[in-house]
N, C-alpha and C positions, 0 to 999 in steps of 0.2 A: 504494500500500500504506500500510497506516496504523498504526503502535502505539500501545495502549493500556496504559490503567493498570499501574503494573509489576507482577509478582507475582514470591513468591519459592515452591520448591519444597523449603524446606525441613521435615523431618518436621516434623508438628502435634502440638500437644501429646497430642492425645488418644491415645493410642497405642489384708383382709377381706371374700371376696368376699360380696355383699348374695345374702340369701335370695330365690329365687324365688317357692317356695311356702311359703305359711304356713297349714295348715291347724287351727285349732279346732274340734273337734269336741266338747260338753259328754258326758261321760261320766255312766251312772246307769242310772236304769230305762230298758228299753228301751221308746220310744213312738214313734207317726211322728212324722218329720218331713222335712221340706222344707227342700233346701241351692237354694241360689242364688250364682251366681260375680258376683263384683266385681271389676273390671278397672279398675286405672289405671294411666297412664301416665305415670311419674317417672322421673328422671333415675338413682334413689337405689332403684327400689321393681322390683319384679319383679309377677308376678299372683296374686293372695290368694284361696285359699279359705275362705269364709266359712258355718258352717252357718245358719241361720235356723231357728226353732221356727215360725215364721209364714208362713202361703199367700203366693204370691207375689198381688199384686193386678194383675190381669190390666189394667184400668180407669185404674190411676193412672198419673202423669205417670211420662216416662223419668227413672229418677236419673238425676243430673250423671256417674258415672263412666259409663254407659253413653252419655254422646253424648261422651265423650270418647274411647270406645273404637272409634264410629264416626267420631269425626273422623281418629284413625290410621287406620282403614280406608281410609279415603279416599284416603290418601297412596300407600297400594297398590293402591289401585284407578288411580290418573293410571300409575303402576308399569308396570300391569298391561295398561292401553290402551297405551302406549308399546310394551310388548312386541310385542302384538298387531300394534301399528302397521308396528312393524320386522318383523315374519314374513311380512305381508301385502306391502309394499312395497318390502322388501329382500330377506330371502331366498327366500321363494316366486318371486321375477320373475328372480333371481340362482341359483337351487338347485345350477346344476353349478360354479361358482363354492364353493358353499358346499360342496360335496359334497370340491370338491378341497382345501379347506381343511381338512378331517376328514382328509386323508390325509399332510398337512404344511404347513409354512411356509418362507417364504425371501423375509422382509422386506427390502427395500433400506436402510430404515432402524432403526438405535435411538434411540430419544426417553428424554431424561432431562429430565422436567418436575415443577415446584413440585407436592405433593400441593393444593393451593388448592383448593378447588370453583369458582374462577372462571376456572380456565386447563384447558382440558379441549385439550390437543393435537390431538384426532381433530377437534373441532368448529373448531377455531380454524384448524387448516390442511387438512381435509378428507379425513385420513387414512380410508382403508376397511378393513373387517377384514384380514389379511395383509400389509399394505403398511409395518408399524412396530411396532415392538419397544418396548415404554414401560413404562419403570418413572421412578416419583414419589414422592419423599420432600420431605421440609420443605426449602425453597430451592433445591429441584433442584442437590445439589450432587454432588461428586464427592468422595473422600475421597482420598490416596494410595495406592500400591502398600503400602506400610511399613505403614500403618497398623491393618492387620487385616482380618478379614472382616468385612464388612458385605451386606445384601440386596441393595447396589447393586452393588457388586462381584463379585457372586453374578453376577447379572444381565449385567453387561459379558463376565465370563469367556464365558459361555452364548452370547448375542448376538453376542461376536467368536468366536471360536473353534469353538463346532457352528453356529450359524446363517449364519457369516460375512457378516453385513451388513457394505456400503459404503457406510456413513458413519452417524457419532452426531455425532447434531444436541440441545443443550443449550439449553432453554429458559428463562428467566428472564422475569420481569415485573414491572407495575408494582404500588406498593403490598404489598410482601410482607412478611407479618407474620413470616417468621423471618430475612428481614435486617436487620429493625427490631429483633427478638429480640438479633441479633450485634451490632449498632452500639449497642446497649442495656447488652451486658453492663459490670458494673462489679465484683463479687464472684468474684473467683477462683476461690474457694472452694465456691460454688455446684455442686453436685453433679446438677441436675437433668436427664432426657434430653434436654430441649432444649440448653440446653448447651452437651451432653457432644456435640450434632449439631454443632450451628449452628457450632462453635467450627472446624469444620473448615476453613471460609472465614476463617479470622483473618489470613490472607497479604492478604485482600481489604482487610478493614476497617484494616488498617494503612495500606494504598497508598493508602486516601481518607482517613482523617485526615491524611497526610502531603499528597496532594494535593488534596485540597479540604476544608481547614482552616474558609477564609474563607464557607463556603457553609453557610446553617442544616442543619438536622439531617437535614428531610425531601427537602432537596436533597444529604443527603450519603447520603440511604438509600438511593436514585436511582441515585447515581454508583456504592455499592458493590454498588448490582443488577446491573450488567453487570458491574462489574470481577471480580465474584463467581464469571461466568459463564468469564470468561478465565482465574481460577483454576483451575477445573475442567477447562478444557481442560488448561491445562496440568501437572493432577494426571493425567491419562489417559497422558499420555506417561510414567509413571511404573512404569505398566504392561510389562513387556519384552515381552510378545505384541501390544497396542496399539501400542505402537513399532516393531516390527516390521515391521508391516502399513501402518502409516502413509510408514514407510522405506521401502517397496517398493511405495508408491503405488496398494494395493488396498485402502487404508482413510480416508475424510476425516474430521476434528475440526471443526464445525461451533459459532457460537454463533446464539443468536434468544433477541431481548428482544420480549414483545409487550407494549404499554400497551394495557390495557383502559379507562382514561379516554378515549382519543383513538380508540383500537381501530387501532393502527399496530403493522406488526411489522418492524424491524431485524433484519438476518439478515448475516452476515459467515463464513470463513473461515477457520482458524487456518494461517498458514504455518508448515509444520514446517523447511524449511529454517531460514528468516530466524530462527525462535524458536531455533532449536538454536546458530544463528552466536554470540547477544544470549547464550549460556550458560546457557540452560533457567530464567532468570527473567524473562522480560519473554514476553507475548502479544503477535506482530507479526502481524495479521490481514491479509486478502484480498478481492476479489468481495465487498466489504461494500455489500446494496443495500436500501433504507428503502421497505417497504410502506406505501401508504396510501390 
C-alpha cells in the first residue's frame, strides 16, 4: 500500500450578447431588387443579411466568405460521416443492445474527467454507450460536500444514489491547463470562473509547494496533477451518502492519471479504511497498477 501526497479536507475557500442578424434593407421607392446572404464565420460575428441592388453574377469567382462558409461545412460534413459511420457499425450491428438502452441505464461506473478535448475517457479506456457515467469539468475535480451545488455534485448525487454505480473512477492527466491555471494563481483577488473553479484543489497545490519545493514548475504541475486527483477522492468522502456506501463496501473511490505524451495510464485505489485511521487528510491508496 502506498501514500501519497497529503491532503487536507478542510472547507475551501470558495464556498452583451453579439447580434446574429443584421439586416439592411435601403428604404425608398419601391424597385426590384436582388438580396444575396453573406456568411462568415467569426468568433465575434453571427450571419448578416445583406440587401444588394445588383444581379448576382452567376460567372464570377466565389467570394472569400463563401469558401469560408464551405470550409465550416466541411467540419460537418467529417461530423456527419462519423455519425453515419457509428449507425452503420455500431448500432445497426448492436440494435437490441441499443434498443435496451432506450429503456434505461445501470452503468458500473462514474467517470469524473478533465473537460480537455485531449482526454476523451470513452476512447482512452474503451468505455461503450451504458457502461459509465461521465461528467467533465476543468481539472476533473471534485468540490466538497460544504461547498455548495455545483453540476458535478448534481451529477455524483444522481450517479450514486438513482443509478447506484460501483465505483467512481477520477481521471487526471498530463499537461493540464487548469492545474497550471491553480499552480499559476497569484491575485487573490481575482474574481474570474476559472478561479472561482480551479481554487477548489488548493489543499493540492499546497501539499506540492510544500513537497516538491525543489522541482521547477512544470515538474511541480505534474506532481499537483495526481495529488489533485487524491484530493478529490478524498473530497467525495465528504459526501455522507458517498460515505456510506463506500463504508459498506458497495461503493469504490478510484484515481487514473493518463499521460498522453507517453500514452500510459496509472490507475490506483483509495483505501477508505487506512484514509479514515490517517484522520481524513492524507490519501492512502491500493491495487495501484501502471499501464503501458
Amino acid at each position: 500500500m502506498a501514500a501519497l501526497a497529503p491532503t487536507s479536507l478542510s472547507k475551501h475557500p470558495l464556498s452583451s450578447s453579439p447580434k446574429i442578424f443584421d439586416s439592411r434593407v435601403q428604404s425608398g421607392e419601391i424597385q426590384p431588387t436582388w438580396f444575396r446572404f453573406r456568411t462568415t464565420f467569426r468568433s465575434n460575428t453571427g450571419v448578416r443579411l445583406k440587401a444588394s441592388a445588383e444581379p448576382p453574377a452567376l460567372t464570377r469567382d466565389k467570394p472569400e466568405s463563401l469558401v469560408e462558409m464551405e470550409s465550416g461545412c466541411e467540419l460537418f460534413d467529417k461530423l456527419k460521416d462519423g455519425f453515419l459511420s457509428f449507425k452503420r457499425q455500431k448500432y445497426m450491428e448492436n440494435s437490441e443492445h441499443y434498443q435496451a438502452l432506450s429503456e434505461g441505464q445501470a452503468p458500473k461506473f462514474m467517470v469524473i474527467a478533465c473537460a480537455d478535448s485531449r482526454v476523451c475517457p470513452s476512447n482512452i479506456l474503451g468505455f461503450e454507450p451504458g457502461e459509465a457515467f461521465t461528467v467533465r469539468n476543468v481539472a476533473n475535480m471534485v468540490p466538497t460536500f460544504e461547498s455548495g451545488p455545483t453540476e458535478t455534485n448534481a451529477a455524483l448525487e444522481f450517479a450514486v444514489n438513482t443509478l447506484e454505480v460501483e465505483n467512481i473512477l477520477i481521471i487526471g492527466h498530463s499537461c493540464c491547463g487548469g492545474i497550471r491555471a491553480l499552480m499559476s494563481l497569484q491575485d487573490e483577488a481575482d474574481s474570474s470562473f476559472i478561479r472561482s473553479w480551479v481554487i477548489v484543489g488548493k489543499n493540492a497545490k499546497l501539499s506540492t509547494k510544500a513537497t516538491a519545493s525543489n522541482l521547477d514548475f512544470d515538474q511541480q504541475c505534474t506532481h499537483c496533477e495526481k495529488a489533485s486527483i487524491n484530493n478529490s477522492l478524498l473530497n467525495l468522502l465528504t459526501y455522507p451518502w458517498i460515505e456510506e456506501k463506500v463504508k459498506k463496501g458497495v461503493l469504490s473511490l478510484h484515481g487514473g492519471y493518463y499521460d498522453f505524451v507517453d500514452c500510459t495510464f496509472e490507475k490506483w485505489t483509495l483505501d477508505y479504511k487506512r484514509s479514515i485511521t490517517d484522520g481524513k487528510n492524507r490519501a492512502v491508496v491500493k491495487d495501484r497498477s501502471f499501464w503501458c
